[in-house]
C-alpha positions as CSV (number, residue, x, y, z in Angstrom):
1,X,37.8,2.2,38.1
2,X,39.3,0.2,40.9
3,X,42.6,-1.5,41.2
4,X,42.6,-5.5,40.3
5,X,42.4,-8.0,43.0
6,X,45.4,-9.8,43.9
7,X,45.8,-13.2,42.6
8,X,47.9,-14.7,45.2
9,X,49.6,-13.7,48.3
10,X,53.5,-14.2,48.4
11,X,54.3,-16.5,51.1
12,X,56.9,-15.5,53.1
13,X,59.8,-17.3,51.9
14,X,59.1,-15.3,48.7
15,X,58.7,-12.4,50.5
16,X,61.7,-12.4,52.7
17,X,64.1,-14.3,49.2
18,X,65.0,-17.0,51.3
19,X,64.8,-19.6,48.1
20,X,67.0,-22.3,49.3
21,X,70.3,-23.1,47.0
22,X,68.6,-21.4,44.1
23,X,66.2,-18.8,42.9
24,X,63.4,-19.8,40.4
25,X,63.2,-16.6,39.2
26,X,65.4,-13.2,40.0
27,X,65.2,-11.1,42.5
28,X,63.4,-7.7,41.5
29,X,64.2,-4.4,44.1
30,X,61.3,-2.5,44.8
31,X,61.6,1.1,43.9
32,X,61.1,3.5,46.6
33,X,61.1,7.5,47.4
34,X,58.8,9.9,46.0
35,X,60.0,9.4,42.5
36,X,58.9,6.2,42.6
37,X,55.6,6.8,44.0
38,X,55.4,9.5,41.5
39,X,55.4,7.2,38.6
40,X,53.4,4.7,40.1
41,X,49.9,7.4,40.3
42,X,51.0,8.5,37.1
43,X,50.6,5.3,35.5
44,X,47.2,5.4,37.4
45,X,46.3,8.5,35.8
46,X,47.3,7.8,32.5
47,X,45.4,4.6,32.7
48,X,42.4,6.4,34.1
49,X,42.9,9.4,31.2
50,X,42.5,6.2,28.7
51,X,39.5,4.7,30.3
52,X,37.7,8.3,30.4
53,X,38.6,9.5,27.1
54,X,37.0,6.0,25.8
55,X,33.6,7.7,26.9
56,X,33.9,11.0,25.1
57,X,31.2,10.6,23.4
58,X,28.9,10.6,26.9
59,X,30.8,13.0,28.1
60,X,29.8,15.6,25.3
61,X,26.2,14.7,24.6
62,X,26.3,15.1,28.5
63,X,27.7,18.5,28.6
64,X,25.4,19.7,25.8
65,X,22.3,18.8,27.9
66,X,23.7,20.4,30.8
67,X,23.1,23.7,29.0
68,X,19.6,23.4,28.4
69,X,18.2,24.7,31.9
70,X,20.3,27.6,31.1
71,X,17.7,28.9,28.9
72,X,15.1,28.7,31.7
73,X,17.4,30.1,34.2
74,X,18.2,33.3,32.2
75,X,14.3,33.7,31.5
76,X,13.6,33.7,35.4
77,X,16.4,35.9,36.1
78,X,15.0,38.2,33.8
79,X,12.0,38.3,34.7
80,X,13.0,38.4,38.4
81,X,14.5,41.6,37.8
82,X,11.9,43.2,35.6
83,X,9.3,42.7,38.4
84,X,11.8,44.1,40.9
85,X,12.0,47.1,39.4
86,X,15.7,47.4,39.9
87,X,18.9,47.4,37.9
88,X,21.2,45.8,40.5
89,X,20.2,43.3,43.5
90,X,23.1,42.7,46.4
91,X,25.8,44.1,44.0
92,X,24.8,42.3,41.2
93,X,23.5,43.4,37.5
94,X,21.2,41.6,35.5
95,X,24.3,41.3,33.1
96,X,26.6,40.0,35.7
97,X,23.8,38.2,37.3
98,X,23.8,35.9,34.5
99,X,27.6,35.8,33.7
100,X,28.1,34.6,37.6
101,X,25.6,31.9,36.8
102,X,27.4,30.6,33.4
103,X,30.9,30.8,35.7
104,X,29.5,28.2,38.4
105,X,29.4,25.6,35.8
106,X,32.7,26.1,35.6
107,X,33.4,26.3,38.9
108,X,31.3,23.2,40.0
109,X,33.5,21.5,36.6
110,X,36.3,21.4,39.0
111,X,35.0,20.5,42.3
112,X,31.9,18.7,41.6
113,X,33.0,14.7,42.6
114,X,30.1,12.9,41.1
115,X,29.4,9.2,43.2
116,X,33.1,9.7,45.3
117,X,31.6,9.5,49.1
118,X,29.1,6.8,47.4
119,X,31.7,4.9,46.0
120,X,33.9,4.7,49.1
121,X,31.1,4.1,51.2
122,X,30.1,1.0,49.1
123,X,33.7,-0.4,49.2
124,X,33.5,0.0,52.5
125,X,30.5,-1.7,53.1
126,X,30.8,-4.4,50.6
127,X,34.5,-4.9,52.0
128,X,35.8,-4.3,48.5
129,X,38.3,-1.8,50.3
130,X,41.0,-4.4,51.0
131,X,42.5,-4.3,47.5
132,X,43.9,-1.3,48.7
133,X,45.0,-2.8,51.6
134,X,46.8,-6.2,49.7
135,X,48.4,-3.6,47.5
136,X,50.9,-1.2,47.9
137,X,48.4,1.8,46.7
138,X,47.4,3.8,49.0
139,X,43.3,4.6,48.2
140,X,43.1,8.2,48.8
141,X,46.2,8.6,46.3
142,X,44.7,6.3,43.5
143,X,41.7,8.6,43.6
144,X,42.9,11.5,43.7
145,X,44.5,10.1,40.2
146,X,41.7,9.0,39.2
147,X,39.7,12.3,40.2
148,X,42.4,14.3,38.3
149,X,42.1,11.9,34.6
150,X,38.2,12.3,35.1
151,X,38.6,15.8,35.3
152,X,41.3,16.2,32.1
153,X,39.1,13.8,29.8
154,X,35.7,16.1,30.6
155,X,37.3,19.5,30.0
156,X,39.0,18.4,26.8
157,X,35.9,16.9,25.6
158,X,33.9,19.8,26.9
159,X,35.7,22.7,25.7
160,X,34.1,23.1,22.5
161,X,30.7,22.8,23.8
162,X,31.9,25.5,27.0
163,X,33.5,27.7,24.5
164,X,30.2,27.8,22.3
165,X,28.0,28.8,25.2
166,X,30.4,31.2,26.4
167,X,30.6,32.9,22.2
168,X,27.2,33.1,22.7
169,X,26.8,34.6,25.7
170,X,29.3,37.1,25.6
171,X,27.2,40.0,25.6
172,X,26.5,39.3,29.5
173,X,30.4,39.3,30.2
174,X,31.0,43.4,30.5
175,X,34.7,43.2,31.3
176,X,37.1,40.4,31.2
177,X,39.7,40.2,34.1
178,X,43.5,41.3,33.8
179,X,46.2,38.6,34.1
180,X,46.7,38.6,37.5
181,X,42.7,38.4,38.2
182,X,42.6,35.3,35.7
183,X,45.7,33.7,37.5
184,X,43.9,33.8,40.7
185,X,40.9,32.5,38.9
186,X,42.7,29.8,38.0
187,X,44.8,28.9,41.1
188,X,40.5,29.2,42.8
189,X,39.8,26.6,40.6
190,X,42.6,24.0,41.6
191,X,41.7,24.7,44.6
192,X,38.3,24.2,44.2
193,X,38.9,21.1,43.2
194,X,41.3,19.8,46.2
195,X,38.3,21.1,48.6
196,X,35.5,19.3,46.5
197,X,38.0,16.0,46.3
198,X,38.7,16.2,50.0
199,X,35.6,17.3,51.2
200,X,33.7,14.5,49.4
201,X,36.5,11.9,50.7
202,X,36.0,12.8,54.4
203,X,31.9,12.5,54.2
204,X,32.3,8.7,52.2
205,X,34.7,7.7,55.2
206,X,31.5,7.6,57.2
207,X,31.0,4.5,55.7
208,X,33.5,3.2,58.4
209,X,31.0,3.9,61.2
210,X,27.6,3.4,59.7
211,X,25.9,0.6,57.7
212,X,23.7,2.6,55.5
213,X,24.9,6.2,54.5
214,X,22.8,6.8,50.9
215,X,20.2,8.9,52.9
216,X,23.1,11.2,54.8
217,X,25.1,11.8,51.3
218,X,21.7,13.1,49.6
219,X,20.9,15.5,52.6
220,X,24.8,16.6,52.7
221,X,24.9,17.3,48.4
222,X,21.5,18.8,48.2
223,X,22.2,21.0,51.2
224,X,25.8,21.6,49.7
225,X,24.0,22.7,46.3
226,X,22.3,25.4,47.6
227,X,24.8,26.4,50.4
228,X,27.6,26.8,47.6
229,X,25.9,29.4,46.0
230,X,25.2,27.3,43.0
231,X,21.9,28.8,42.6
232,X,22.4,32.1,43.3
233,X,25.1,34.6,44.7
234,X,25.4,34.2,48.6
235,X,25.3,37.8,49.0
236,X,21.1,37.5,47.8
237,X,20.9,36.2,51.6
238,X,20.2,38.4,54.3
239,X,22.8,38.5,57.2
240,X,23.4,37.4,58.9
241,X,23.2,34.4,57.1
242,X,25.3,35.5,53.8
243,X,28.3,36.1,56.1
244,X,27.9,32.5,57.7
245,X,27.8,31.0,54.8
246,X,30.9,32.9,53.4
247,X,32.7,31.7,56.2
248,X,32.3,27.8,55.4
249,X,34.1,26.0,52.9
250,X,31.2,25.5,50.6
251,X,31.4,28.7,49.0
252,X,35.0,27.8,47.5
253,X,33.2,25.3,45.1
254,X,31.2,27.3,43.6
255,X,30.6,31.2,44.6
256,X,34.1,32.3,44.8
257,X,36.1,31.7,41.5
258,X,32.9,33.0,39.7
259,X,33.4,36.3,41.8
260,X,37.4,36.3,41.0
261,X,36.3,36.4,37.6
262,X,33.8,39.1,37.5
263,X,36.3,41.2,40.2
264,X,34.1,41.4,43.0
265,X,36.8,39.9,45.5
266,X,40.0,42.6,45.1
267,X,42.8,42.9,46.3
268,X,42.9,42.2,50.4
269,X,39.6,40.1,49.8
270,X,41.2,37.9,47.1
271,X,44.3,37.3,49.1
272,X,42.6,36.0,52.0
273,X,39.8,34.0,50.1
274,X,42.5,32.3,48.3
275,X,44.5,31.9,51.4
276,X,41.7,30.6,53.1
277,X,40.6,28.2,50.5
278,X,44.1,26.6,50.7
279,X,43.4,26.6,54.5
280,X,40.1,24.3,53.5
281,X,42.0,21.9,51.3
282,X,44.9,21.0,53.5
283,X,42.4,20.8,56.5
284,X,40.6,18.3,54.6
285,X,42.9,16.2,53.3
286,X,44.5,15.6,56.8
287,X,41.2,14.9,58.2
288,X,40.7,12.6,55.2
289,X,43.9,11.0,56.5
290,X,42.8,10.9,59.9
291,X,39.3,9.3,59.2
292,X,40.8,7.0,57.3
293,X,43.1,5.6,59.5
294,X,40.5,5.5,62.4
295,X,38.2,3.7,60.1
296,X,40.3,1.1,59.5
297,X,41.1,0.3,63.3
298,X,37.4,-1.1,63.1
299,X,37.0,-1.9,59.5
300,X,36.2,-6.0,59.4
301,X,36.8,-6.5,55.5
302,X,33.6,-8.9,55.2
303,X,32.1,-8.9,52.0
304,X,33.5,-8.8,48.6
């Protein structure tokens, strides 16, 4: 969803009121303050929360066939284990081993940003960016809204499937977590979210500085898919690669709310993951800022 062109450009007469004797129509005041910009994204997201919910339907046949390989994946796992010999591998039970996997769906639910880097990286290149520029919406704020209505339309739509896999699979979930566990959970999640929105907006800003970026995005997500810990825990790695790899802000979208939730990351080690997750998203977003603004110092608006 992007924001409609502009018809016309005021001139400025229009712009500054200066109408002569008499004004054709009346002058309107422009709202501003953060009130005001409040309710202008809100609208965007309400708009975008229509136009998602109008594709429910995809969105569930969708999530149904994203549960498929999950089959295949607990096979493996148990056969991994059987042929190991062993009832635990870097910390991790078959049991658990299995419940970690289900939780990085949920994880990735939050911070996955399907086509975002793409789609700014077209705009860019097809100069389709300046209808951000003619209006008063800032880009990065609109889709961020819009990020946020994709986000609310798949997990209402998907919560019946999710909570059908997750009745079935209960017998791999030993414990649940306390409250305060499943707060932090949560709060991991939001946050997994701003890092996956960010992260993604910083690597499509590239498309400021090179033509062509199709072939850099698929090295970046495929690499990110594995480096997340998507397909397995990070602590499977030797060292010292599974500390490195702790130590980026990859793991936030996708290994660490799915050990919140099992309790593997307690007290001292949950307070400074979460703390340094925040750290990830607010260093992101201002380098989003800061791309962005340098981008357009060189950005030509051809195209489009």
């Amino acid at each position: 969803m992007t924001p409609p062109d502009v018809a016309a450009i005021a001139s400025p007469d229009i712009l500054s009121g200066d109408f002569g004797h008499e004004a054709p129509f009346p002058a309107r005041r422009v709202q501003r303050g953060p009130l005001a910009i409040a309710r202008k994204y809100g609208k965007i997201l309400r708009a975008s929360l229509v136009e998602r919910m109008a594709y429910r339907g995809d969105f569930l046949f969708g999530t149904i066939l994203r549960f498929l390989p999950m089959i295949t994946t607990i096979l493996l796992w148990k056969a991994v284990y059987q042929g190991s010999g062993k009832d635990s591998m870097a910390g991790f039970k078959y049991d658990e081993m299995i419940a970690y996997l289900l939780l990085v769906n949920i994880s990735r639910m939050f911070s996955s940003m399907p086509n975002l880097a793409g789609g700014i990286a077209r705009d860019i290149r097809e100069g389709t960016l300046k209808r951000y520029l003619v209006q008063p919406i800032d880009m990065i704020g609109y889709l961020i809204s819009y990020r946020i209505a994709h986000k609310l339309a798949y997990i209402v739509t998907s919560a019946i499937p999710y909570a059908l896999l997750f009745f079935v699979c209960r017998g791999y979930f030993t414990h649940l977590p306390d409250a305060p566990t499943f707060a932090a959970f949560l709060l991991s999640l939001i946050l997994a979210f701003l890092v996956g929105f960010y992260f993604e907006t910083c690597v499509g800003m590239v498309g400021f500085w090179f033509l062509e970026v199709t072939s850099l995005l698929y090295i970046v997500m495929t690499l990110n898919f594995f480096i997340s810990g998507q397909m397995f825990p990070l602590d499977l790695l030797p060292e010292p690669w599974s500390s490195l790899l702790k130590f980026l802000p990859f793991q936030y979208m996708a290994y660490f709310p799915a050990v919140v939730f099992l309790g593997k990351a307690q007290g001292a080690d949950l307070a400074w993951g979460l703390a340094a997750e925040a750290a990830w998203a607010v260093g992101f977003m201002f380098l989003a800022r800061f791309l962005y603004r340098l981008g357009l110092r060189r950005y030509g608006a051809y195209g489009g």
